[in-house]
N, CA, C and O atoms as a GROMACS GRO file, in nm:
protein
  588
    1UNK      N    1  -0.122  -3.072  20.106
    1UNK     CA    2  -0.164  -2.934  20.083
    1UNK      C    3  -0.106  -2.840  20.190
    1UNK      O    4  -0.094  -2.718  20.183
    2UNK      N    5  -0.076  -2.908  20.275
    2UNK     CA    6  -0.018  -2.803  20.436
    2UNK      C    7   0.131  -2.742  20.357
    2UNK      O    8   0.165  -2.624  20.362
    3UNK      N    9   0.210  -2.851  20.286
    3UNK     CA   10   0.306  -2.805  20.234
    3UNK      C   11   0.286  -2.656  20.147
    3UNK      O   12   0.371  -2.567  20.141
    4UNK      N   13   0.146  -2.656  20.080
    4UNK     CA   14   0.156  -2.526  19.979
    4UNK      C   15   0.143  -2.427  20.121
    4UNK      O   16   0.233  -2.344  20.124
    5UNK      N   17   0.077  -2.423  20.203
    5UNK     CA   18   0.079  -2.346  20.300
    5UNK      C   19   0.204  -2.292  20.363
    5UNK      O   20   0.237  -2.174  20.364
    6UNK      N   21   0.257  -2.370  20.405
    6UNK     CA   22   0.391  -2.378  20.460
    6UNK      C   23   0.488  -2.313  20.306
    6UNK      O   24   0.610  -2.318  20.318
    7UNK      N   25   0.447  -2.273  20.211
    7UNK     CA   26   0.533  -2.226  20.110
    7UNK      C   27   0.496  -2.101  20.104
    7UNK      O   28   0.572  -2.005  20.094
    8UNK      N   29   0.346  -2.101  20.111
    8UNK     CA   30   0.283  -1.933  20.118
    8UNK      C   31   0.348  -1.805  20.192
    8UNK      O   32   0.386  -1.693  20.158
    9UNK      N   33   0.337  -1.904  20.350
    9UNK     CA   34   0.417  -1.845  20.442
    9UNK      C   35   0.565  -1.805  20.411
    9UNK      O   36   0.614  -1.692  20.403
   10UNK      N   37   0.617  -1.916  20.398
   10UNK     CA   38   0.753  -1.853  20.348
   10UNK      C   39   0.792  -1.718  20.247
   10UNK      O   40   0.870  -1.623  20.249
   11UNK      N   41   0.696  -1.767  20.168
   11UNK     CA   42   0.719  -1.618  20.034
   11UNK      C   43   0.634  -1.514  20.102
   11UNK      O   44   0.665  -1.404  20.055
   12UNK      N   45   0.556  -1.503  20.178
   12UNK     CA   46   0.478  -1.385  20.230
   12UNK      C   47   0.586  -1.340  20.345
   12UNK      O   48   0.604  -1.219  20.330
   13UNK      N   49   0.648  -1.379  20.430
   13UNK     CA   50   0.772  -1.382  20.527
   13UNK      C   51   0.879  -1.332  20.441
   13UNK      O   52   0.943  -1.229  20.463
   14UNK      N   53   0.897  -1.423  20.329
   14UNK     CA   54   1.054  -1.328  20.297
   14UNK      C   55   1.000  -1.187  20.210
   14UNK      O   56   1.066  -1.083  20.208
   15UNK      N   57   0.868  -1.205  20.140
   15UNK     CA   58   0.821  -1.035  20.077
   15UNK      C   59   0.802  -0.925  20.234
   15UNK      O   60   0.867  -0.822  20.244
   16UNK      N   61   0.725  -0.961  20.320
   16UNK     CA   62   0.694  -0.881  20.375
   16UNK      C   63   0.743  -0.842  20.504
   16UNK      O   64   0.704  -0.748  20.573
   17UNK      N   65   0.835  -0.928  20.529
   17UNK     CA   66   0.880  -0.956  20.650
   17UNK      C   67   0.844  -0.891  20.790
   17UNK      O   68   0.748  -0.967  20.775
   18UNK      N   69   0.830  -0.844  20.879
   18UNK     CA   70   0.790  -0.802  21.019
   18UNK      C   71   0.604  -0.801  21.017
   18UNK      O   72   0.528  -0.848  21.101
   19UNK      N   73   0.570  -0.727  20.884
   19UNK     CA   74   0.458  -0.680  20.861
   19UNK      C   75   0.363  -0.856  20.889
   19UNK      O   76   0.276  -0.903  20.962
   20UNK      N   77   0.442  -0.893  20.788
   20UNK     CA   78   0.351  -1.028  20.794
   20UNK      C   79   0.325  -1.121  20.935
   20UNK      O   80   0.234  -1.202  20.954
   21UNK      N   81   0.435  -1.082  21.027
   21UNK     CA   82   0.430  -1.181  21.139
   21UNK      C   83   0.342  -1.133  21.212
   21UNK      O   84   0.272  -1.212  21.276
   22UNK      N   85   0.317  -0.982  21.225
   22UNK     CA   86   0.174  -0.877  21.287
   22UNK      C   87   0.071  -0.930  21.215
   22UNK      O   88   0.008  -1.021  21.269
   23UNK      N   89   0.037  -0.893  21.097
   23UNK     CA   90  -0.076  -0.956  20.998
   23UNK      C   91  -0.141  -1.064  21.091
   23UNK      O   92  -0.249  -1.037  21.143
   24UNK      N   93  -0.076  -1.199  21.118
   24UNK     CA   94  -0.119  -1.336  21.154
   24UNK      C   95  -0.210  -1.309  21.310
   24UNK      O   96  -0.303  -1.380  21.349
   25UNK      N   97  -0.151  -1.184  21.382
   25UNK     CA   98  -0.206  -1.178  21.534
   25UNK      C   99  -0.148  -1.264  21.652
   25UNK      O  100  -0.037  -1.301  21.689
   26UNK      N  101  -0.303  -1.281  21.700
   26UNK     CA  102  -0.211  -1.353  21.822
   26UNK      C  103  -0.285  -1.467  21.828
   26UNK      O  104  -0.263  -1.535  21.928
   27UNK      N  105  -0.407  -1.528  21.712
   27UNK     CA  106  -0.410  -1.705  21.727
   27UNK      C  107  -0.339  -1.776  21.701
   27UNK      O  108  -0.251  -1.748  21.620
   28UNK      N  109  -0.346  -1.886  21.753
   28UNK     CA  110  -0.288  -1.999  21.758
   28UNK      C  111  -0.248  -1.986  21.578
   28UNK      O  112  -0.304  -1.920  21.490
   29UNK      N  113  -0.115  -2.089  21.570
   29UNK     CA  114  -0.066  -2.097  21.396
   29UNK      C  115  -0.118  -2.197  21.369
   29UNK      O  116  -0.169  -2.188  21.257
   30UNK      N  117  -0.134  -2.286  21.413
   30UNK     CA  118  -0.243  -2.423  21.372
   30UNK      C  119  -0.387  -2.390  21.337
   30UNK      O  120  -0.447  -2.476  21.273
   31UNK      N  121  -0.456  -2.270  21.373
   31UNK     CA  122  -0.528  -2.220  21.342
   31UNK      C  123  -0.563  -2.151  21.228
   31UNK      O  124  -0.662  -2.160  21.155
   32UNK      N  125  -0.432  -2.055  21.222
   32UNK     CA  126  -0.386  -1.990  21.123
   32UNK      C  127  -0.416  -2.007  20.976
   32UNK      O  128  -0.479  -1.945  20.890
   33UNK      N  129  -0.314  -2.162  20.987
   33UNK     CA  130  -0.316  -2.206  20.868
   33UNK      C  131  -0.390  -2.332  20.883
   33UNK      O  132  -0.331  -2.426  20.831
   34UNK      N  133  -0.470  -2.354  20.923
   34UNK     CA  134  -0.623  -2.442  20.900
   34UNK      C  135  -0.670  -2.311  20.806
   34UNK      O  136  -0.652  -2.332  20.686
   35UNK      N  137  -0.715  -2.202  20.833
   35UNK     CA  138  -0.791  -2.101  20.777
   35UNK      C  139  -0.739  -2.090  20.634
   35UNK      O  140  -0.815  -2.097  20.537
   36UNK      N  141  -0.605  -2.073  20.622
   36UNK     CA  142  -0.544  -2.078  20.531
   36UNK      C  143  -0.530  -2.173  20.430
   36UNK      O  144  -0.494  -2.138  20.318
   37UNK      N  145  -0.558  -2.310  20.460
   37UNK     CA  146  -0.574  -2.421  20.374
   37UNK      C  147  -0.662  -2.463  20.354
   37UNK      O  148  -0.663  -2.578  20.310
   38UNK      N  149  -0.812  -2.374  20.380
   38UNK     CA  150  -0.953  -2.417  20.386
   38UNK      C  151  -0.984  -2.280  20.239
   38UNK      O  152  -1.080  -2.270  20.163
   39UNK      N  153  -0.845  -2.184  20.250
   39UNK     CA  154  -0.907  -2.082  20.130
   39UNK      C  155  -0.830  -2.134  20.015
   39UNK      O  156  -0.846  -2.088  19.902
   40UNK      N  157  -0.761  -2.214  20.037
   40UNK     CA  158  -0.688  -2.271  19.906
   40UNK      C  159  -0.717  -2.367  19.840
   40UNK      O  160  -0.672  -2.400  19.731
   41UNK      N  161  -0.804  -2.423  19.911
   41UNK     CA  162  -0.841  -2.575  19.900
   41UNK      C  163  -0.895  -2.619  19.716
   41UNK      O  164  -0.898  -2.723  19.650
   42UNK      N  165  -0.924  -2.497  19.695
   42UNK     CA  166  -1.038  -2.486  19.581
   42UNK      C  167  -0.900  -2.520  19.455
   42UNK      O  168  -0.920  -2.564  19.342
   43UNK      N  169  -0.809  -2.497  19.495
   43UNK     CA  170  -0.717  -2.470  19.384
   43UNK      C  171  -0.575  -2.580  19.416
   43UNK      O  172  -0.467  -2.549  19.366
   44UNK      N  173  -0.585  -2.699  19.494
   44UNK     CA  174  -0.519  -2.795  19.500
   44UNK      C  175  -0.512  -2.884  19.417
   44UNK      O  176  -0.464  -2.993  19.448
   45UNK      N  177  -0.580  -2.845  19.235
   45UNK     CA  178  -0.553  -2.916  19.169
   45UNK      C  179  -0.519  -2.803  19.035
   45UNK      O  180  -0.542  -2.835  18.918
   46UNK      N  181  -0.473  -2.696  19.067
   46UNK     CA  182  -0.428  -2.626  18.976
   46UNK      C  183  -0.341  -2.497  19.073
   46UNK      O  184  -0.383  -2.386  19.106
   47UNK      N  185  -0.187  -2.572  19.107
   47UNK     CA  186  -0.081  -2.484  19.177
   47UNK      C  187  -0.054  -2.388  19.112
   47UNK      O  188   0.003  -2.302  19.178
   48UNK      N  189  -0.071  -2.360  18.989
   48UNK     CA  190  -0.024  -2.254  18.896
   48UNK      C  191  -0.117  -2.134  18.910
   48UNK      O  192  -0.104  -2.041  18.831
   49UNK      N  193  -0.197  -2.129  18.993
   49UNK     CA  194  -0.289  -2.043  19.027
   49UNK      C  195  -0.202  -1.988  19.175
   49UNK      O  196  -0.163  -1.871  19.177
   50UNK      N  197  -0.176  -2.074  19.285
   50UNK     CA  198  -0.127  -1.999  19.370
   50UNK      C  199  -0.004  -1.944  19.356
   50UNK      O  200   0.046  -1.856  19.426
   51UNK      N  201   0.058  -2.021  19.223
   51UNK     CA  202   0.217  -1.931  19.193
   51UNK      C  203   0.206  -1.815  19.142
   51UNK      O  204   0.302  -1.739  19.149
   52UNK      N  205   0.062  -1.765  19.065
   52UNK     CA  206   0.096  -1.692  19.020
   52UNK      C  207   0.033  -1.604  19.111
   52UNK      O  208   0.025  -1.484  19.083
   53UNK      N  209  -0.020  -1.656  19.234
   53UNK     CA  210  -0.092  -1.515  19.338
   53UNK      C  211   0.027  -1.492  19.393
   53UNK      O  212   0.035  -1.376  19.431
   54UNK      N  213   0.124  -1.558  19.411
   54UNK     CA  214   0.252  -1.523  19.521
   54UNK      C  215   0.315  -1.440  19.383
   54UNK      O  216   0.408  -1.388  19.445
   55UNK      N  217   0.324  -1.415  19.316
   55UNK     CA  218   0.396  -1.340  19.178
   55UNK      C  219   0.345  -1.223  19.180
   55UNK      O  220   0.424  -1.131  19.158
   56UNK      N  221   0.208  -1.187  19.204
   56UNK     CA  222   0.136  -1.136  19.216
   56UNK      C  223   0.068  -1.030  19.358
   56UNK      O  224  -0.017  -0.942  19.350
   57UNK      N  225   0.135  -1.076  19.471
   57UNK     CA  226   0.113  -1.047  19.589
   57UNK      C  227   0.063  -0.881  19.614
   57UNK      O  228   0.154  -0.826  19.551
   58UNK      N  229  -0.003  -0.795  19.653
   58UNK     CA  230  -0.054  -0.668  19.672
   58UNK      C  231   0.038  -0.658  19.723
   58UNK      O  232   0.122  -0.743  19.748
   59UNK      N  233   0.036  -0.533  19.749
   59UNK     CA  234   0.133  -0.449  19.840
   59UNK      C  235   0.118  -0.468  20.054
   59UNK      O  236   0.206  -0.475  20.140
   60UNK      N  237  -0.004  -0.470  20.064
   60UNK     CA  238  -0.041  -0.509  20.208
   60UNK      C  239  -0.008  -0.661  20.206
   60UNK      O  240   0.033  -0.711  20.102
   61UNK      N  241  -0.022  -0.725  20.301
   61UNK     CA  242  -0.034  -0.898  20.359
   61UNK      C  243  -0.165  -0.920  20.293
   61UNK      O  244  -0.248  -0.830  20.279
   62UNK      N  245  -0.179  -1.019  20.261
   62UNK     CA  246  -0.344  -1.064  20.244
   62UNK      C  247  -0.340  -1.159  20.342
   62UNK      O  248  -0.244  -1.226  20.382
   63UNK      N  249  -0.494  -1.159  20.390
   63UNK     CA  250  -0.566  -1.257  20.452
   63UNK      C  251  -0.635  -1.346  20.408
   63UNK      O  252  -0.688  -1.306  20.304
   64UNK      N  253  -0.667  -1.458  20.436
   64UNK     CA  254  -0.653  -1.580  20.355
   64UNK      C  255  -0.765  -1.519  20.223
   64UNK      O  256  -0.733  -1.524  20.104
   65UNK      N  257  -0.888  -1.466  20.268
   65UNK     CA  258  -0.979  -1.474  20.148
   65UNK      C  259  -0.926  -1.378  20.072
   65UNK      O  260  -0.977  -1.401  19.962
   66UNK      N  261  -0.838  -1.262  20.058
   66UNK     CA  262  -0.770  -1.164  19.988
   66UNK      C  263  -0.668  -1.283  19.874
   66UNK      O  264  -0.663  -1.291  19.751
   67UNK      N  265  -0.617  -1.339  19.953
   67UNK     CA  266  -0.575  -1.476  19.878
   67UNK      C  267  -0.603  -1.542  19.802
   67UNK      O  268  -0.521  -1.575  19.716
   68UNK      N  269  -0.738  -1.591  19.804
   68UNK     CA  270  -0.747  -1.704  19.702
   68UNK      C  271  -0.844  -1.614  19.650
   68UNK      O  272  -0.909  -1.696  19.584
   69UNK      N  273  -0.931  -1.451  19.622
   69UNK     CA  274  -0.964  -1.384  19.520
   69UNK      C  275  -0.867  -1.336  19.444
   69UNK      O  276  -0.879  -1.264  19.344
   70UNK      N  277  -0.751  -1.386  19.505
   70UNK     CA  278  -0.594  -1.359  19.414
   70UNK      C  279  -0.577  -1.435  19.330
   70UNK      O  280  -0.537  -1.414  19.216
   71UNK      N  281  -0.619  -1.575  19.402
   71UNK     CA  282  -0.568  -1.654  19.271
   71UNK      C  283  -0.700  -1.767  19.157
   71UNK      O  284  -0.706  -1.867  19.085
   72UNK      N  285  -0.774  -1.669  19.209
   72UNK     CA  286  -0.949  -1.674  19.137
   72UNK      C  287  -0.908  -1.544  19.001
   72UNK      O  288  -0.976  -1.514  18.903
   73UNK      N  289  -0.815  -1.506  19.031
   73UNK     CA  290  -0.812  -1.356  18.943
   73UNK      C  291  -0.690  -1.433  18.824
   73UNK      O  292  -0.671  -1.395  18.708
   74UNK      N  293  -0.629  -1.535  18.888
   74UNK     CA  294  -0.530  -1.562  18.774
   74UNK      C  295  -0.592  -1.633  18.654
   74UNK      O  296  -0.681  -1.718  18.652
   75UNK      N  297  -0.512  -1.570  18.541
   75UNK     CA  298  -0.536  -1.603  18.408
   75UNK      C  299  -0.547  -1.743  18.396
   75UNK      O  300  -0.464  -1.819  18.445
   76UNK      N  301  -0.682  -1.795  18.308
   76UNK     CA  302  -0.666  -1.938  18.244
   76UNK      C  303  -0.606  -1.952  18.188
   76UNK      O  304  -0.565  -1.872  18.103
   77UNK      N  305  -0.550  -2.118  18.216
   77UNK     CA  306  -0.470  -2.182  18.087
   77UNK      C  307  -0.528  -2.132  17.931
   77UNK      O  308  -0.641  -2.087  17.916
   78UNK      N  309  -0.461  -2.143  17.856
   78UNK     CA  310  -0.518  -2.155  17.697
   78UNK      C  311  -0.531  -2.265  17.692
   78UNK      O  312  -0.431  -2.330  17.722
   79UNK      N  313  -0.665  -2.348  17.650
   79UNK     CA  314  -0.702  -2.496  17.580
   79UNK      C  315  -0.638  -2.507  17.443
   79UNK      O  316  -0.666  -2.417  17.364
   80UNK      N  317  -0.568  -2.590  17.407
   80UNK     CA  318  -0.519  -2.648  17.345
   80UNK      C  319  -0.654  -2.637  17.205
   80UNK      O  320  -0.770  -2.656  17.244
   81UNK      N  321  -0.631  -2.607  17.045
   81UNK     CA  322  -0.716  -2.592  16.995
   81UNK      C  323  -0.707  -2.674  16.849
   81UNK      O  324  -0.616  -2.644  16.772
   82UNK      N  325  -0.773  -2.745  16.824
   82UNK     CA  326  -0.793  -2.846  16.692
   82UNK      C  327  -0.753  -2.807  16.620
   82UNK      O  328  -0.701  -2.702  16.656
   83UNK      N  329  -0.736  -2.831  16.490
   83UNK     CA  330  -0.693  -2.764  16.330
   83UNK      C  331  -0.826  -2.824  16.325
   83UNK      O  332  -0.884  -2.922  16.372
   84UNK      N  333  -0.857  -2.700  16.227
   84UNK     CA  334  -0.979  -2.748  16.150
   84UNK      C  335  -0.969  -2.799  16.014
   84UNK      O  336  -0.891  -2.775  15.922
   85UNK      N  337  -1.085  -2.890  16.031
   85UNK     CA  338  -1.100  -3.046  15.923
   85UNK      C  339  -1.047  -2.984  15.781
   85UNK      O  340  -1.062  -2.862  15.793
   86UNK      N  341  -1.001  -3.009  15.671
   86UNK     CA  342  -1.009  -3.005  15.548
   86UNK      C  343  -1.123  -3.037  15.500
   86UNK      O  344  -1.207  -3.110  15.553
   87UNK      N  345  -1.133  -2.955  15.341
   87UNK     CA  346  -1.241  -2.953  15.309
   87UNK      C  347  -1.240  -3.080  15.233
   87UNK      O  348  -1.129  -3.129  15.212
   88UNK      N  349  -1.344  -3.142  15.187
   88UNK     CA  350  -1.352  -3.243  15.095
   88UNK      C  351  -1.328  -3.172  14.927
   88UNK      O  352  -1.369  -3.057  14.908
   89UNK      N  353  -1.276  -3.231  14.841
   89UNK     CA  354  -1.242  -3.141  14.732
   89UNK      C  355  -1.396  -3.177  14.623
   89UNK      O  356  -1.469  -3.097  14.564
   90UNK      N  357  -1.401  -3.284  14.630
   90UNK     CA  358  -1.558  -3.303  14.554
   90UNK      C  359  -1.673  -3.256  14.606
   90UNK      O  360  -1.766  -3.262  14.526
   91UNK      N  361  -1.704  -3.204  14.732
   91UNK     CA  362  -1.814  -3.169  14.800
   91UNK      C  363  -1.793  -2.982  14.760
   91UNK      O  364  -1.891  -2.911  14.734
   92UNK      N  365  -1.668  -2.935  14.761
   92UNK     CA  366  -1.665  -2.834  14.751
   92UNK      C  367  -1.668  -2.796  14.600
   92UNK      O  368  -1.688  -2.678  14.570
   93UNK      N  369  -1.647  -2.899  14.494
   93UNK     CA  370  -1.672  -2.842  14.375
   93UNK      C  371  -1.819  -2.903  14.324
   93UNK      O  372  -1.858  -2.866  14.213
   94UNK      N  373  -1.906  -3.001  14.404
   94UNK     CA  374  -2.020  -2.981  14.397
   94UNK      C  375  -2.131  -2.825  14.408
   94UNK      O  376  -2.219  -2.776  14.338
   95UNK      N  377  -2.050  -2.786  14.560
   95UNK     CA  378  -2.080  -2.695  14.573
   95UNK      C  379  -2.075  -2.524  14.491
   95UNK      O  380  -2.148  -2.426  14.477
   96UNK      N  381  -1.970  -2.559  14.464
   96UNK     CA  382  -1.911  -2.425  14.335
   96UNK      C  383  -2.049  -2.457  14.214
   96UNK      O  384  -2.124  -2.361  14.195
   97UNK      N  385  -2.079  -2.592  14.134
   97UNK     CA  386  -2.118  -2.561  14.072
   97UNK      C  387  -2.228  -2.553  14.069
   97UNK      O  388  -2.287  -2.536  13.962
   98UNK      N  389  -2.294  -2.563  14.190
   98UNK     CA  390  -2.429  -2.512  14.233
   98UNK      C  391  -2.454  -2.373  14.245
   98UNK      O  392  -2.567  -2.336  14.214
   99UNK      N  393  -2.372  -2.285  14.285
   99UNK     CA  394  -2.320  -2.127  14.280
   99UNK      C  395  -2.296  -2.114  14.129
   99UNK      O  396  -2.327  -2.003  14.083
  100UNK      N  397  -2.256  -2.188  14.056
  100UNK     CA  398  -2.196  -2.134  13.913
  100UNK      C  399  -2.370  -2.132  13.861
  100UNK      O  400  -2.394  -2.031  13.795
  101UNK      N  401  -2.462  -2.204  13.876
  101UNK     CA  402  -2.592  -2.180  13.829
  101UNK      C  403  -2.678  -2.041  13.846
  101UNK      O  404  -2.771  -2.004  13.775
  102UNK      N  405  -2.629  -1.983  13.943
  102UNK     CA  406  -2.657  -1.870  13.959
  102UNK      C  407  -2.687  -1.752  13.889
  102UNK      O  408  -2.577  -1.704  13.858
  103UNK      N  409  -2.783  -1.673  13.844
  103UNK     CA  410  -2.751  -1.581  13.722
  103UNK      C  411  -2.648  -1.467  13.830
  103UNK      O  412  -2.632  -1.426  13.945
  104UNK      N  413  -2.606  -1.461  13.702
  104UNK     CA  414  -2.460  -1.313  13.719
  104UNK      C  415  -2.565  -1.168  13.690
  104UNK      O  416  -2.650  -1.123  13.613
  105UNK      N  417  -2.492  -1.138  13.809
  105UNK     CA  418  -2.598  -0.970  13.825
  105UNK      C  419  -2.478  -0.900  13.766
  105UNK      O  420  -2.366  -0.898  13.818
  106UNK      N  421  -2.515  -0.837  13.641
  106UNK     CA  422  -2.434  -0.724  13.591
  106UNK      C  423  -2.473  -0.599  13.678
  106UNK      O  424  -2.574  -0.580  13.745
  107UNK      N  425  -2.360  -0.517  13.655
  107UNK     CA  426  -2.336  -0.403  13.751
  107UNK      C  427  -2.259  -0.319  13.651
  107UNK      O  428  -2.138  -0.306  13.663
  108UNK      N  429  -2.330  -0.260  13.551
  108UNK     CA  430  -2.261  -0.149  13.419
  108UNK      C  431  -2.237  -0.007  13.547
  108UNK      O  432  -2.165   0.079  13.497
  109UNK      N  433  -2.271   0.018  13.652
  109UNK     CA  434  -2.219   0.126  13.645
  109UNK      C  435  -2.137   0.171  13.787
  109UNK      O  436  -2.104   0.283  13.829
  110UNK      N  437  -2.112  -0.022  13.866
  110UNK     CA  438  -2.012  -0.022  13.977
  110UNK      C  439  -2.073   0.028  14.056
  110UNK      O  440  -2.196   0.027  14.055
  111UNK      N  441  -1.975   0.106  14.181
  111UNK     CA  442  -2.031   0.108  14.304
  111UNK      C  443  -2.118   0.183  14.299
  111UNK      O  444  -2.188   0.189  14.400
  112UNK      N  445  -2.153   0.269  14.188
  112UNK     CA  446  -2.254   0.345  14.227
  112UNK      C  447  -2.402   0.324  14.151
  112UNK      O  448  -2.483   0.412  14.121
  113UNK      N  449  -2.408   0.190  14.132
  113UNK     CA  450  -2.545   0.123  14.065
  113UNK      C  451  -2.623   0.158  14.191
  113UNK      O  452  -2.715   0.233  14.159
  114UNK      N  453  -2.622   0.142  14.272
  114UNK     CA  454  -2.705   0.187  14.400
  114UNK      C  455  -2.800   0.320  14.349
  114UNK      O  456  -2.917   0.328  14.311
  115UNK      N  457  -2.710   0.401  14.364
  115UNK     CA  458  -2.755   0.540  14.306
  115UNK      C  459  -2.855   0.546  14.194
  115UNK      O  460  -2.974   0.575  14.208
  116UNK      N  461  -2.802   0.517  14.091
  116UNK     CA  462  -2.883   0.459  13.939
  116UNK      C  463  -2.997   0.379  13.966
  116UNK      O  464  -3.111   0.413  13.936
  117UNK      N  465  -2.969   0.272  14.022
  117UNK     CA  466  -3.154   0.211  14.081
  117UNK      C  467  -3.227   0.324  14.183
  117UNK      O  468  -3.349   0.306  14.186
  118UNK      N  469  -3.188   0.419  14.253
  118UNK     CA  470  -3.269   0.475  14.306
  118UNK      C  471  -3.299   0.626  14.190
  118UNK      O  472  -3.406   0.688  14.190
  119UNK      N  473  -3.243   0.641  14.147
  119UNK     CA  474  -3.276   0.694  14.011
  119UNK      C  475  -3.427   0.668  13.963
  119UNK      O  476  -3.540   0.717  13.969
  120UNK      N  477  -3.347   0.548  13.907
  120UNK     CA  478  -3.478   0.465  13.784
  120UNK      C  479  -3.578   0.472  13.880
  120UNK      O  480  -3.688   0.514  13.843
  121UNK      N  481  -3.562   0.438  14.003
  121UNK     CA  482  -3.662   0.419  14.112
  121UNK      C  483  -3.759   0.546  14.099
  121UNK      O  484  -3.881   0.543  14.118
  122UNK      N  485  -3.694   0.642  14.069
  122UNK     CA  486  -3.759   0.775  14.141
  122UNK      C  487  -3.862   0.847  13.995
  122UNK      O  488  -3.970   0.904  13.984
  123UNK      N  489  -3.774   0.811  13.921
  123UNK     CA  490  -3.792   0.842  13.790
  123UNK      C  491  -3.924   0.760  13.677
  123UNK      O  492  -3.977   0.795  13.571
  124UNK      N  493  -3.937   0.646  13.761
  124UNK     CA  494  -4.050   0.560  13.743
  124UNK      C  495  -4.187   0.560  13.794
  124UNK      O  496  -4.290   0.494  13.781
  125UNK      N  497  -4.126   0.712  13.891
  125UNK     CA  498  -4.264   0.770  13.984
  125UNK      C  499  -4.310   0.708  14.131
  125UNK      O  500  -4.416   0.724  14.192
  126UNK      N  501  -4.172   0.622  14.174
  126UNK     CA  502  -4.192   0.551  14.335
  126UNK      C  503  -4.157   0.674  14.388
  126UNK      O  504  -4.074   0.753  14.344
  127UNK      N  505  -4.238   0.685  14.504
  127UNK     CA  506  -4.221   0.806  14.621
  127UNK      C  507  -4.079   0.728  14.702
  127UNK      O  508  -4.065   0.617  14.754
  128UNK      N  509  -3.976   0.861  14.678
  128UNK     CA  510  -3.854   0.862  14.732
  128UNK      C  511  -3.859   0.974  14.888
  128UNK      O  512  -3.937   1.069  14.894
  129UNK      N  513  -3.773   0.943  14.991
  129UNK     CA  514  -3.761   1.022  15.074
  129UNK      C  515  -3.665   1.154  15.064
  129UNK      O  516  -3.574   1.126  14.985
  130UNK      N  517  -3.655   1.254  15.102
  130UNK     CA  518  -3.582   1.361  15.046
  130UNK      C  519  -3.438   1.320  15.060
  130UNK      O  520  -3.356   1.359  14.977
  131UNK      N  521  -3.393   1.224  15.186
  131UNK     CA  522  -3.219   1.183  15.172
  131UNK      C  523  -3.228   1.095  15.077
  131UNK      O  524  -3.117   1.059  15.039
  132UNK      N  525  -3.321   1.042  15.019
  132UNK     CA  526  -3.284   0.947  14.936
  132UNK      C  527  -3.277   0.981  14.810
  132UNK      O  528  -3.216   0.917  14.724
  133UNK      N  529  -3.350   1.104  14.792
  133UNK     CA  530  -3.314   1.160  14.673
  133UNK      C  531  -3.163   1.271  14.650
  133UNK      O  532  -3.111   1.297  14.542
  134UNK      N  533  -3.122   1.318  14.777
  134UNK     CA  534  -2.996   1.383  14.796
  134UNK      C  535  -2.894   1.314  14.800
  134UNK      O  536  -2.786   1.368  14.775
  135UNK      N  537  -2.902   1.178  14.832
  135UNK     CA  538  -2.811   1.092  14.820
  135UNK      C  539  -2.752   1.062  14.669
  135UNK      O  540  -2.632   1.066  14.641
  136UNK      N  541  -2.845   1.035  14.586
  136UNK     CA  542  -2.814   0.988  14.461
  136UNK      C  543  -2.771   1.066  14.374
  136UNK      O  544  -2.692   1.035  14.284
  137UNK      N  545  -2.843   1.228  14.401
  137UNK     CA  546  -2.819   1.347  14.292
  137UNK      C  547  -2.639   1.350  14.328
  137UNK      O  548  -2.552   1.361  14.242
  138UNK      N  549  -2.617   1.338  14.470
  138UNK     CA  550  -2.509   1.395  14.523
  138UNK      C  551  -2.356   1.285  14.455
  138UNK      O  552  -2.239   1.298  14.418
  139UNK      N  553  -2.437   1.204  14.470
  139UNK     CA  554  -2.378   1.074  14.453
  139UNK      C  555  -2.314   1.069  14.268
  139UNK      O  556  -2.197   1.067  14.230
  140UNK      N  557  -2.407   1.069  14.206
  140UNK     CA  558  -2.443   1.080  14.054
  140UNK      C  559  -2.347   1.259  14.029
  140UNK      O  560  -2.277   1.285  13.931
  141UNK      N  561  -2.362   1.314  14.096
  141UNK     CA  562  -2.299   1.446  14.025
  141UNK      C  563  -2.425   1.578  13.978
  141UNK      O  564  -2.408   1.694  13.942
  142UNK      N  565  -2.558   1.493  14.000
  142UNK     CA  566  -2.661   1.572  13.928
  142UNK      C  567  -2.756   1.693  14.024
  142UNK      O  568  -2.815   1.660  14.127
  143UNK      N  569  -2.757   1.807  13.978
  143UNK     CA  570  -2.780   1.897  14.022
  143UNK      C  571  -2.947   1.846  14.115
  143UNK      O  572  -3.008   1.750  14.068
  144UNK      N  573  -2.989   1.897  14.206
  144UNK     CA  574  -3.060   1.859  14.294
  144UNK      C  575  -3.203   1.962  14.264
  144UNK      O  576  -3.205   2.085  14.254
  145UNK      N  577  -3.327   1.857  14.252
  145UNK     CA  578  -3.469   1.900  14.189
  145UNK      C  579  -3.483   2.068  14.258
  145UNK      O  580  -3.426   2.116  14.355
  146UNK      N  581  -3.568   2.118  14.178
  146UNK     CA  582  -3.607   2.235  14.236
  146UNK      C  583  -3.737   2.239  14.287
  146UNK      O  584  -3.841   2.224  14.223
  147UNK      N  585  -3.721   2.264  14.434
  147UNK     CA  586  -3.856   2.201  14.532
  147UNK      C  587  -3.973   2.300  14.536
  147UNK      O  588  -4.075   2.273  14.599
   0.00000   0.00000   0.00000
């Protein structure tokens, strides 16, 4: 893992050059990058995370924890995803003809049977709300009650 370190450095050195050698200070480099391989540590089994923080690098130096919220920020893999099962062809025409038992709702007057049941509705003497009766007149074409 010292090696990914020792690579960090390099690409942070050749991006940033002078800036970065200030960045580090004046501890010890064995120190340095102990710190540095204690923030990476998390991701020594997925390098494609720190390639893509060095791809990725801010504009300032980061310090180690600026670092690995860098490469906490890189995109997941995509999981690999099943085809889904086929259907069974007898289960599904079991199924159809359990649906085919169904009574068939006629609809003589299309999308706007809605309207027409709230009609009959209203017209049968159920208390309608006033949009619900503006809806249907409006709907239907029919001139609107005189209140």
């Amino acid at each position: 893992m010292m090696q990914a370190v020792d690579y960090i450095f390099t690409q942070c050195t050749a991006t940033y050059g002078s800036a970065w050698d200030r960045s580090l200070g004046q501890a010890p480099i064995a120190d340095i990058k102990t710190a540095w391989l204690n923030a990476i540590d998390p991701f020594k089994t997925s390098k494609k995370r720190i390639l893509w923080a060095l791809q990725n690098l801010p504009e300032h130096c980061p310090n180690p924890i600026e670092f690995r919220n860098l490469c906490r920020s890189a995109p997941m893999p995509e999981s690999p995803v099943l085809p889904l099962p086929k259907a069974d062809p007898s289960r599904v025409a079991e199924e159809l003809a359990k649906l085919g038992m169904l009574p068939k709702v006629e609809r003589p007057h299309g999308m706007k049977q809605w309207a027409y049941d709230l009609k009959a509705r209203h017209e049968a003497g159920h208390k309608l709300n006033p949009n619900q009766i503006r809806c249907y007149t409006d709907a239907l074409g029919l001139q609107p009650e005189a209140a």
